[in-house]
N, C-alpha and C positions, 0 to 999 in steps of 0.2 A: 814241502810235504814229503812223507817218509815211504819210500818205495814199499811197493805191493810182498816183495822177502822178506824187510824189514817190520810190516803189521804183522803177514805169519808167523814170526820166529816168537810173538808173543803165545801163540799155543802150542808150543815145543814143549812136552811130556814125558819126562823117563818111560815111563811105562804108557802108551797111549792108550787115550778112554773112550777115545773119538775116531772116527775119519776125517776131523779137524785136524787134533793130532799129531794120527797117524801121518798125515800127510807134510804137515809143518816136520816131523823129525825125517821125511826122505826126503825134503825139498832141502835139508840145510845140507844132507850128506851127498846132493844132488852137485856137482861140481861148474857143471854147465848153466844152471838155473841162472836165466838171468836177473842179478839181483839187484840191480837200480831202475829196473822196468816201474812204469807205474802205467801199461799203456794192457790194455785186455785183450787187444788183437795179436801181441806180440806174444804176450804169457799163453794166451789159449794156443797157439800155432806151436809153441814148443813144448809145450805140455801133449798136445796131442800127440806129437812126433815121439817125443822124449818120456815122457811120464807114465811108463809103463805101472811104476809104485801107485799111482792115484786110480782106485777101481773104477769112478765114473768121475767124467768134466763136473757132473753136477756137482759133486765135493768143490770142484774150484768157484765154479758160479754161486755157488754161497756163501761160498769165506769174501770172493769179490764184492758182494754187497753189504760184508759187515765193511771191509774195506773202506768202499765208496760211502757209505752211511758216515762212517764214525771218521774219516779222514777230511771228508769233504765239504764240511758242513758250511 
């Protein structure tokens, strides 16, 4: 299965249209992002610390259930 960076980096937008994203282009420029995570406790806990670029968790809790939807089936 393809880590939780690697679904994101499929809404990577020169020009961002979304808070999707927006978020996918500061998470790749994000150096620390851990990018073979596929685990929610780990991402939310660095994201909180660290993710200053993401305005609310709720942007990440919904990219996580396309995630978990369309990865996990």
């Amino acid at each position: 299965m393809k880590s939780f960076y690697h679904y994101l980096m499929k809404y990577r937008h020169p020009k961002p249209k979304d808070k999707i994203s927006d978020f996918a282009n500061h998470a790749y420029h994000d150096h620390g992002f851990p990018k073979n995570s596929e685990n929610y406790d780990e991402l939310s806990s660095y994201l909180e610390l660290n993710g200053q670029y993401l305005s609310s968790m709720a942007t990440f809790d919904e990219v996580w259930e396309k995630y978990v939807t369309e990865t996990r089936h």
